[in-house]
C-alpha positions as CSV (number, residue, x, y, z in Angstrom):
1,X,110.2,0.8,-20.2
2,X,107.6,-1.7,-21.0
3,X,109.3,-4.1,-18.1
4,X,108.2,-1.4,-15.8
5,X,104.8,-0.7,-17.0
6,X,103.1,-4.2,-18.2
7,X,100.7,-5.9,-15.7
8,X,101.2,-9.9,-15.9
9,X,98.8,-12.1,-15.4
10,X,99.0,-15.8,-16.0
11,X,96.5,-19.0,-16.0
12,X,97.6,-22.8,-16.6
13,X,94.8,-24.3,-19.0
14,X,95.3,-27.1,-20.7
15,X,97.8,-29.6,-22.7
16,X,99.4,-28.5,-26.0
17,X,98.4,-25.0,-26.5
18,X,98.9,-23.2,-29.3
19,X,97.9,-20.5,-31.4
20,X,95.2,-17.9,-30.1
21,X,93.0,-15.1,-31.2
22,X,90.9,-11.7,-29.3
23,X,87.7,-11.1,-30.5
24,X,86.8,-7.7,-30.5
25,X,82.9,-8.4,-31.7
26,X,82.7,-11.5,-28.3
27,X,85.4,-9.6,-26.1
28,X,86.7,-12.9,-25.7
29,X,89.8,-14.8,-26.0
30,X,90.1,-18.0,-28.3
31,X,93.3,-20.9,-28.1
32,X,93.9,-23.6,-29.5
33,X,94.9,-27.3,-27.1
34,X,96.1,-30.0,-29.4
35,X,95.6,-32.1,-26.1
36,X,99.3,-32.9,-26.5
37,X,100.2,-36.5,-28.1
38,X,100.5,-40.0,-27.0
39,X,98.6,-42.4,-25.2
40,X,97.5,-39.8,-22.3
41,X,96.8,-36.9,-24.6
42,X,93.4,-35.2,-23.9
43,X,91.0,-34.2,-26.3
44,X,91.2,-31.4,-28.9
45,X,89.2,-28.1,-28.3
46,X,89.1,-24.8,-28.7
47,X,89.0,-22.6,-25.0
48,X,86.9,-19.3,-25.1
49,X,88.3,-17.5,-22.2
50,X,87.5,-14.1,-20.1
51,X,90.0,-11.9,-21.8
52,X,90.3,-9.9,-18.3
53,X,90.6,-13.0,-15.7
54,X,91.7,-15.9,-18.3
55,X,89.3,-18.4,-16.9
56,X,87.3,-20.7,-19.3
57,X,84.0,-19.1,-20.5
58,X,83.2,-22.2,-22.5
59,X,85.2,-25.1,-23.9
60,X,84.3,-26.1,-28.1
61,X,85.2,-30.0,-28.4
62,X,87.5,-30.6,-31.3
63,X,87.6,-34.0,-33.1
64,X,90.7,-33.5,-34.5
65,X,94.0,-31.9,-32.7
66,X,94.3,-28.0,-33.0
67,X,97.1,-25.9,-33.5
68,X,97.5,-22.6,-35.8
69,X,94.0,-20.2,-35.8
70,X,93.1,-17.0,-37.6
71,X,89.9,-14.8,-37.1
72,X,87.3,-13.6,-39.5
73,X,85.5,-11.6,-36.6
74,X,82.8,-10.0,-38.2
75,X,81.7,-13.1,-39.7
76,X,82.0,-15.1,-36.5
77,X,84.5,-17.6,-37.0
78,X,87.6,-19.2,-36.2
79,X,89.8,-21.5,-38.7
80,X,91.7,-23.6,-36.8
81,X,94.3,-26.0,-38.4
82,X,95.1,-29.6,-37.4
83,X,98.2,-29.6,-38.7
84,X,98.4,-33.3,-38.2
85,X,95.6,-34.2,-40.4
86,X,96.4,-31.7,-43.2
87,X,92.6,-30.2,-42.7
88,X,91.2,-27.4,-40.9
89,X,88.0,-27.0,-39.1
90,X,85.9,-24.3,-38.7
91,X,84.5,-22.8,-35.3
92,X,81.4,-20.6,-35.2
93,X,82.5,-18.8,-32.1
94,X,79.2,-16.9,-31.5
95,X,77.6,-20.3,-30.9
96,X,80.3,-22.2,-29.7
97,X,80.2,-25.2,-32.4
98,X,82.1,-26.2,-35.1
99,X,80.3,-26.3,-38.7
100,X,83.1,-28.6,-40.9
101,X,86.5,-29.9,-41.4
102,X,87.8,-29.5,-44.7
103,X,90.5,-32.0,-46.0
104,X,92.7,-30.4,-47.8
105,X,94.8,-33.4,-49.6
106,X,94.5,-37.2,-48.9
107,X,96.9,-39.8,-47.5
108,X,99.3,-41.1,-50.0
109,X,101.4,-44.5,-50.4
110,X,105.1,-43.3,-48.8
111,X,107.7,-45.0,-46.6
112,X,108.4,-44.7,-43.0
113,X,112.1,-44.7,-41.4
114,X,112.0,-48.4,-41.6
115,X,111.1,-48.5,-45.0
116,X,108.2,-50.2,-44.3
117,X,104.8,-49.0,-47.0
118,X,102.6,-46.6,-44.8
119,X,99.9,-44.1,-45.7
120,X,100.0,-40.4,-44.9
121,X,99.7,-37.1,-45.8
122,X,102.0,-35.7,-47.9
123,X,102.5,-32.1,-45.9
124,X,101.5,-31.0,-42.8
125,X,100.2,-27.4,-41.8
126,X,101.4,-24.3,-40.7
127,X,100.0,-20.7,-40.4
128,X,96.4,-19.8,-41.8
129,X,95.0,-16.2,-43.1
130,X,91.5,-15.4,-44.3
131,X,90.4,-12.9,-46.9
132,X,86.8,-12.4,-45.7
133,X,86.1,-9.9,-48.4
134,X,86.8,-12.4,-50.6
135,X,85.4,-15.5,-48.8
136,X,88.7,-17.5,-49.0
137,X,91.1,-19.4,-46.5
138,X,94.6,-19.6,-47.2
139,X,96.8,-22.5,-45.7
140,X,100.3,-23.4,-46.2
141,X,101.2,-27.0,-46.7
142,X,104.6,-27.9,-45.3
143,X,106.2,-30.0,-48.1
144,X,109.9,-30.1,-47.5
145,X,111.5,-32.5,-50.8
146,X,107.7,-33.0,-51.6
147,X,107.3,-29.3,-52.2
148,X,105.6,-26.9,-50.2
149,X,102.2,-25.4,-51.3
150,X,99.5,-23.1,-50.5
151,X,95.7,-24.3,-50.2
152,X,93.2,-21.6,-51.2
153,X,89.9,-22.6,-49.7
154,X,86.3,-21.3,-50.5
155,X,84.6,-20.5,-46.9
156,X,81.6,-20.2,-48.6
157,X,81.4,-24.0,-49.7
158,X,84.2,-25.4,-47.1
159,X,85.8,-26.6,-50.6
160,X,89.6,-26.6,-51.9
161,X,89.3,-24.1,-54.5
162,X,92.9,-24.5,-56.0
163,X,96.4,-25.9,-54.9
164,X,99.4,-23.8,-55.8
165,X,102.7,-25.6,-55.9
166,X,106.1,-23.8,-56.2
167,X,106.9,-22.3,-52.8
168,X,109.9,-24.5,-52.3
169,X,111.3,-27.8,-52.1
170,X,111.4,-26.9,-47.9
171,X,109.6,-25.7,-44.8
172,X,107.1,-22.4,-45.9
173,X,106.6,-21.6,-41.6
174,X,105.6,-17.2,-42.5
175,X,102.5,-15.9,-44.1
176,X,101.0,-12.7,-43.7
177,X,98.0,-10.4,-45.6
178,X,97.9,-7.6,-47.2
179,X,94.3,-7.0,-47.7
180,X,94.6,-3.3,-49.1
181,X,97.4,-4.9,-51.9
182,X,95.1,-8.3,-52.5
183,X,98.4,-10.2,-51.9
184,X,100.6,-13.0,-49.8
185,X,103.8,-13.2,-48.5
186,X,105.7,-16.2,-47.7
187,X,109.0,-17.2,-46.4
188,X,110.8,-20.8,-46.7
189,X,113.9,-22.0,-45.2
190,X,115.8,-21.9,-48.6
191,X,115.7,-18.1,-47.0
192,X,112.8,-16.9,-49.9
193,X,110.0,-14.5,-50.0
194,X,107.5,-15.7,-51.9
195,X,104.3,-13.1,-53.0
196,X,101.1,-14.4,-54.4
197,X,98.5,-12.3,-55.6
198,X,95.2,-13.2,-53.7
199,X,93.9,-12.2,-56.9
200,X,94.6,-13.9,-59.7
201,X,95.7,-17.0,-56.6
202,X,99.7,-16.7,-58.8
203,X,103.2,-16.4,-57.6
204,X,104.3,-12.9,-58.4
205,X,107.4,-12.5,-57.2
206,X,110.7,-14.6,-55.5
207,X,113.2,-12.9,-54.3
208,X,116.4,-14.4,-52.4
209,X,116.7,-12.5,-49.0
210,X,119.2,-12.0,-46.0
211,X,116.6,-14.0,-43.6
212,X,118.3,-17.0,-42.8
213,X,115.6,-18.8,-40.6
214,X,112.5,-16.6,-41.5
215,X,109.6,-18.2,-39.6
216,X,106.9,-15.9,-38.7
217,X,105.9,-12.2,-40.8
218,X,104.1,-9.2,-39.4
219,X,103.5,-6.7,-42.1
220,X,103.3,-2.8,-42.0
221,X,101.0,-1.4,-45.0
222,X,101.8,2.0,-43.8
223,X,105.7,1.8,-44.4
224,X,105.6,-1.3,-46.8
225,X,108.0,-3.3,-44.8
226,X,108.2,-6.9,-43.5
227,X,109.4,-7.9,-39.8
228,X,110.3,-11.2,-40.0
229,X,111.2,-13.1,-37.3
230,X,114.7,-14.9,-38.1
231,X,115.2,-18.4,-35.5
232,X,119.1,-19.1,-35.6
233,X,118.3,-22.6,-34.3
234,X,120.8,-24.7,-34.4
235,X,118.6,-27.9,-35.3
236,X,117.5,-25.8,-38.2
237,X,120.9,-24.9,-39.2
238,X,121.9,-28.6,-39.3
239,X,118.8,-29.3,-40.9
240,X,119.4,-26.5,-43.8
241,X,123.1,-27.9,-44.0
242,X,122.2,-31.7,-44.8
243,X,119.0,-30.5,-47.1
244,X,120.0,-27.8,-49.2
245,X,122.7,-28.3,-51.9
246,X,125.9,-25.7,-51.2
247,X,124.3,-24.1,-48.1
248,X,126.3,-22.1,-45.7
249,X,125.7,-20.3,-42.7
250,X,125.7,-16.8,-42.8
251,X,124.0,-14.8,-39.5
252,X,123.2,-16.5,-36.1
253,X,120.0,-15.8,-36.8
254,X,118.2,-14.7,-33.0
255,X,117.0,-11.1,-34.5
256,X,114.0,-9.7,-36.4
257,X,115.4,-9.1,-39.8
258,X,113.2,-6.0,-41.3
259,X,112.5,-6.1,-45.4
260,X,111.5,-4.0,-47.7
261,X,107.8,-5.8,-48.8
262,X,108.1,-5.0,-52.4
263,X,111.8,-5.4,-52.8
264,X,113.0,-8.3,-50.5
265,X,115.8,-5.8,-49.7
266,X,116.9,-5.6,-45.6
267,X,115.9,-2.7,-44.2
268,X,117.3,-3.0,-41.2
269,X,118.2,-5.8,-38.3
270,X,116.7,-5.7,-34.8
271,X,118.6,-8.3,-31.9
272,X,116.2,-10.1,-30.1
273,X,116.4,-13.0,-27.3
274,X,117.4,-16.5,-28.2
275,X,115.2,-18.4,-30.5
276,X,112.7,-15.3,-31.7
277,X,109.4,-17.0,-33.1
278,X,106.0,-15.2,-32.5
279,X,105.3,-11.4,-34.0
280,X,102.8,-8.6,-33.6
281,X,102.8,-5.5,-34.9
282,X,100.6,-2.9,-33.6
283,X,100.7,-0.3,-36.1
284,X,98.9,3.0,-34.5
285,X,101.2,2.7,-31.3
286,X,104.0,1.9,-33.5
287,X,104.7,-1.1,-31.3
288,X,106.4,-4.7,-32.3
289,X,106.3,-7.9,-29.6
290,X,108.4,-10.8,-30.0
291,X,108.0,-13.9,-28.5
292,X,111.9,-15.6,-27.7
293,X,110.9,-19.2,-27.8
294,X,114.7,-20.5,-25.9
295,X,114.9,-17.2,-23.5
296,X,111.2,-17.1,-22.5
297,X,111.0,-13.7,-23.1
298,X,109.0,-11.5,-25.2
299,X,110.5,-7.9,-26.4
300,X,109.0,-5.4,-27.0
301,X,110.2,-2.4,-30.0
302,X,109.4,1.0,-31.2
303,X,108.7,-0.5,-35.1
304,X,109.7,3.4,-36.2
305,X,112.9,3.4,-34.5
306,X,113.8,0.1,-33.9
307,X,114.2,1.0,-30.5
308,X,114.0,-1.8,-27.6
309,X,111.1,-0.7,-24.9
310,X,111.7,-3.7,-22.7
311,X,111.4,-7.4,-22.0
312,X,108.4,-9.3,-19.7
313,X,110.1,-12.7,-18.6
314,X,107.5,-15.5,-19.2
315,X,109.0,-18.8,-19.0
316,X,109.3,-21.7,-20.2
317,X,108.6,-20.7,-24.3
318,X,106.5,-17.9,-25.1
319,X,104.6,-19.4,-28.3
320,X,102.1,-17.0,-30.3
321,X,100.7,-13.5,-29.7
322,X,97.2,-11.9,-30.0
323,X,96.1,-8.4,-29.4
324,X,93.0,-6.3,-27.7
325,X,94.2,-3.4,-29.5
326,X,91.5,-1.1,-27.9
327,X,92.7,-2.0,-24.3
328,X,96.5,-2.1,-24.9
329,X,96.5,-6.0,-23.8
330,X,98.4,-8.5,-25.5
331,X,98.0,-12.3,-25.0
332,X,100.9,-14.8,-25.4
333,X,100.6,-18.7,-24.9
334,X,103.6,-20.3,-23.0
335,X,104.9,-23.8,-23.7
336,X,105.8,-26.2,-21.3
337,X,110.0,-27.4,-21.5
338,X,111.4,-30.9,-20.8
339,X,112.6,-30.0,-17.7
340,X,108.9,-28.7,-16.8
341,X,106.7,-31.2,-14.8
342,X,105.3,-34.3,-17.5
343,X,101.3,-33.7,-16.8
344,X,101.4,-29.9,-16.6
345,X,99.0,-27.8,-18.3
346,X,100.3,-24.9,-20.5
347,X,99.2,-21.7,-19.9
348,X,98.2,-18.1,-21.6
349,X,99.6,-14.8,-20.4
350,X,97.6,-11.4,-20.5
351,X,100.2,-8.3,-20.8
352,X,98.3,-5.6,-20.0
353,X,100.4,-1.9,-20.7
C-alpha cells in the first residue's frame, strides 16, 4: 500500500500557495504564493525550493498575485497566471527574473452587487498549458454568463495571438495537452468536453458527458482516455442549479470519472475522498494521485486497473500536484482551512515512494 510505503515530508512557506512545478533541467521545485488577499497580504512571488529538503533556494518577486503555473523546461520558463488580473507573467527560472506580463483582455464598464458602474475584467483565469514546439501559451478565461474562452498566446512575442469564444456560457476549470494529437481538452460546468485543435486554434468537437463537476483533466496518450476529476460540491451544485436552465443533479460527484478522449463516452468511475480536485497521472508506473480538497487526503490508483493503492493524510486541503518522475517523488501544496490559525503560512508536501 502506498500508505505504508510513501515518506512525508512537509514545510510551511508562505501565504496563498498554489500551483507548483519540478524541473527536471534545475532539479528544483517552483510554487506559486498569491500572498493571500486583503490589507495584510504579502507580496506575490514565485519560491524555487530544494526539491529534497523544501527549503527556499531563491525567492522571484512577483508584481502581480500568482496562482495556476505550467513549465516549458527545456526552454527555461515558468507561466504563471494572476488569475486576478486576467494576465500572466513569465518567469525565466534559470535566472530567477521575470521577462513580461502579458494582458490578455482589458477592464470593461460592468456593475457591482450594488449596482454601482465599476471597471473590471471580464473573466478571470484558470489552468495554463504550453505547446513549446509550437511556441504558444494557452489560458482559459473563466466567463460564466459572459462566456468562457481560451487565450492562445505567442511566447515568442509575449502577444495574444487569437481569442476563441464558445466554450460555454459557465466555469471552463480542466485543460489538458495532447502534444502527439496537436489538440485541447476542456471541461465546463454545463458538464462538456470541449476539444480544440492546437492546430488550426478551432473547436472540434462538444460532446455532453456523465462528469457532473469536471474540474481538473489528466490525459493518457497511451490508452486515449481522460481522468477527470468530478467535485460533487455542494456550493457548485447550488450554483449549477440557479445558473443553468432545467438542471438536475445526477451523481454526488466525489470520484474520478474516466472518459474515453475521442468519444466523451465513461469509461469507467473511480471513488475518491470528499471534494477530489488535483490529478497526476504517471503513465510508465501506471499510477494516478488525487488530491481530496474537503478530506485532506490524496489517493493514490493503479490507472490500468482502477485499483486503490492507498491514501497519505495531508491536512487541511491538498491543492495541486507536481511530479520528479525520475525519483518517484510527488509534490502537493496544502491550503490552510478556516478553522486553521489566520497568519499561517501554507505549506508544500514531498511524497517520496
Amino acid at each position: 500500500m502506498a500508505t505504508a510505503s510513501a515518506q512525508v515530508q512537509r514545510q510551511a512557506l508562505a501565504k496563498g500557495l498554489y500551483e507548483l512545478a519540478y524541473s527536471p533541467h534545475q532539479n528544483a521545485v517552483f510554487v506559486a504564493s498569491s500572498g493571500g488577499f486583503g490589507p495584510d497580504a504579502a507580496p506575490a512571488k514565485v519560491l524555487r525550493l530544494s526539491p529534497q529538503t523544501l527549503a527556499v533556494e531563491r525567492e522571484i518577486p512577483l508584481e502581480r498575485k500568482a496562482f495556476g503555473v505550467t513549465l516549458d523546461d527545456a526552454g527555461g520558463r515558468l507561466y504563471v497566471g494572476n488569475t486576478v488580473d486576467l494576465s500572466v507573467t513569465v518567469v525565466d527560472i534559470v535566472n530567477s527574473r521575470v521577462v513580461g506580463v502579458v494582458q490578455l483582455e482589458e477592464k470593461v464598464a460592468a456593475k457591482d452587487k450594488d449596482g454601482k458602474d465599476v471597471q473590471r475584467y471580464p473573466r478571470d483565469l484558470r489552468e495554463l498549458a504550453v505547446d513549446a514546439a509550437s511556441k504558444r501559451l494557452f489560458l482559459q478565461g473563466h466567463g460564466g454568463a459572459n462566456g468562457s474562452v481560451l487565450y492562445v498566446v505567442n511566447t515568442e512575442t509575449l502577444k495574444v495571438e487569437k481569442i476563441i469564444p464558445g466554450l460555454g456560457n459557465a466555469k471552463a476549470p480542466g485543460l489538458a495537452f495532447d502534444a502527439a494529437g496537436q489538440r485541447l481538452f476542456v471541461t465546463n460546468l454545463l458538464g462538456e468536453l470541449i476539444t480544440l485543435s492546437t492546430r488550426t486554434l478551432e473547436i472540434t468537437n462538444r460532446v455532453k458527458t456523465e462528469a457532473e463537476q469536471p474540474l481538473n483533466i489528466a490525459f493518457d496518450a497511451a490508452t486515449q482516455r481522460l481522468f477527470v476529476t468530478d467535485q460533487g460540491a455542494e456550493n457548485i451544485r447550488a450554483f449549477q442549479t440557479r445558473s443553468i436552465p432545467g438542471f438536475t443533479s445526477k451523481h454526488p460527484g466525489n470520484r474520478v470519472a474516466v472518459l474515453d478522449a475521442n468519444s466523451g463516452k465513461l469509461v469507467h468511475s473511480i471513488p475518491t475522498g470528499a471534494g477530489p480536485m488535483g490529478i497526476l497521472l504517471d503513465a510508465p508506473r501506471k499510477r494516478l494521485y488525487v488530491t481530496n480538497r474537503a478530506a485532506g487526503t490524496v489517493n493514490v490508483y493503479d490507472s490500468a486497473s482502477y485499483a486503490p493503492l492507498g491514501t497519505v493524510s495531508l491536512p487541511t486541503h491538498p491543492n495541486s500536484l507536481a511530479l520528479d518522475a525520475r525519483r518517484n517523488v510527488l509534490y502537493v501544496s496544502v491550503k490552510n482551512g478556516p478553522n486553521d490559525p489566520k497568519d499561517a503560512p501554507e505549506s508544500v508536501a514531498r511524497i517520496g515512494f
